[in-house]
C-alpha positions in Angstrom: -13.1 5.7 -21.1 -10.4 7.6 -20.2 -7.8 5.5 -17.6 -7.1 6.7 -13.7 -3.7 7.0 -13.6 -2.3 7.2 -9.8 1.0 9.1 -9.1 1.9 8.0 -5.1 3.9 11.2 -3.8 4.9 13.1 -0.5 4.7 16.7 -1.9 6.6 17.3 1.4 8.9 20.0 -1.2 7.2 20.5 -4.2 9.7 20.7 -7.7 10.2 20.6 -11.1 10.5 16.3 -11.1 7.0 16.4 -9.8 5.8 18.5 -11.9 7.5 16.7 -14.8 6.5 13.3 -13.7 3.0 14.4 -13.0 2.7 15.8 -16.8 4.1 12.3 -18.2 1.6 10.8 -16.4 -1.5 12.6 -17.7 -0.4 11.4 -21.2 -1.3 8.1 -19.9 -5.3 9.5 -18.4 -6.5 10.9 -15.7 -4.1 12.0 -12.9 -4.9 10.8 -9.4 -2.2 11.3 -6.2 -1.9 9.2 -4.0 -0.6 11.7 -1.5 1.2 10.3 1.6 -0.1 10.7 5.0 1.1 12.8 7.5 1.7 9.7 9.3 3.1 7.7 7.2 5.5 10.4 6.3 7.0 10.5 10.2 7.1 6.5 10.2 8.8 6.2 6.7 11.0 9.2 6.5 11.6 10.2 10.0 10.4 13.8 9.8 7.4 15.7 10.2 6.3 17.6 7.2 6.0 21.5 7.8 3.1 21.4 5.6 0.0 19.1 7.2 -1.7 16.5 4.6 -4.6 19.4 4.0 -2.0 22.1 2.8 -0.1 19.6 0.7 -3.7 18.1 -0.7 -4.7 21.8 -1.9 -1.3 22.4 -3.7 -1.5 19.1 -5.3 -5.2 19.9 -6.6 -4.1 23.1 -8.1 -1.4 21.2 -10.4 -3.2 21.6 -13.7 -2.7 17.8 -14.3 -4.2 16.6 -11.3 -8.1 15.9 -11.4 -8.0 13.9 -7.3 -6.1 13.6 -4.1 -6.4 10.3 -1.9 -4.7 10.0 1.0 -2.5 7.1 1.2 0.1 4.6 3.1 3.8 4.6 2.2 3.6 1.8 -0.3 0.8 1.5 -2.9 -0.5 -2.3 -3.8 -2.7 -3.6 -6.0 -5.8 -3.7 -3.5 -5.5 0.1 -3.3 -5.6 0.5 -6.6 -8.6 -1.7 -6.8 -10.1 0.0 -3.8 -10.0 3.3 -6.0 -10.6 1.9 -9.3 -7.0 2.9 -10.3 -5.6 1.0 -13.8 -2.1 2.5 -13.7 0.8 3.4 -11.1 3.2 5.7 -12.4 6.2 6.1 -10.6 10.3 6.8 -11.4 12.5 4.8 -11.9 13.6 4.0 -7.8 9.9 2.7 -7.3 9.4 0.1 -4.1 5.4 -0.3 -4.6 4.8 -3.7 -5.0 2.0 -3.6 -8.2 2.2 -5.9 -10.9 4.1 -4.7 -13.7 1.3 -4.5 -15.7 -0.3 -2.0 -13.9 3.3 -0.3 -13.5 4.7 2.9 -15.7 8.1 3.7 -14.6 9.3 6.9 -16.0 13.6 8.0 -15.2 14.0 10.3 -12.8 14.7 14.1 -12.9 18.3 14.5 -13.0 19.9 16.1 -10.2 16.4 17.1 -8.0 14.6 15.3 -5.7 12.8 16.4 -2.3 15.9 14.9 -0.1 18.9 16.7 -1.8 16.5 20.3 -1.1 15.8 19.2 2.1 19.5 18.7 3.0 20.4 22.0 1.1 18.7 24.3 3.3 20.5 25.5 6.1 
């Protein structure tokens, strides 16, 4: 049986390190995000995202890679993953989820790219 591999993400700016990441992890089985509430967003990052959770749910199911979207807190732990029948958490490398590290793939980081730096480059 092929394993459910969960990738916890924002998709507040969609880029090339997510779409990287995302096709590491479906080396690994099944892709499942874990996208980030609306929420949870606000209380985490201090911004709204200009796309609600349903807009950022249908771009994330049309990432070849992906097979599911589950909404999600901030931090993944292991009872989420058992609640969804997850086996792995693939993350990068600045991962905060506190998930066993056998249940834990951490993959570096796109160079140079995340959502923050766009975010802070558009005027």
């Amino acid at each position: 049986m092929k394993k459910r591999v969960l990738v916890d993400m924002s998709l507040t700016i969609l880029h090339h390190g997510h779409i990287r990441l995302l096709q590491k992890a479906a080396t690994l089985g099944e892709v499942i995000i874990a996208l980030t509430s609306d929420e949870e967003i606000y209380k985490s990052k201090g911004f709204r995202s200009a796309l609600p959770f349903s807009h950022r749910k249908e771009i994330a199911l049309s990432i070849r890679y992906v097979s599911e979207v589950i909404e999600s807190k901030w931090l993944i732990d292991d009872s989420f993953m058992d609640l969804h029948n997850i086996d792995l958490l693939v993350h990068g490398d600045d991962n905060a989820n506190p998930v066993p590290s056998n249940k834990l793939v951490i993959f570096p980081r796109t160079e140079g790219i995340s959502s923050s730096i766009l975010r802070n480059s558009i005027d």
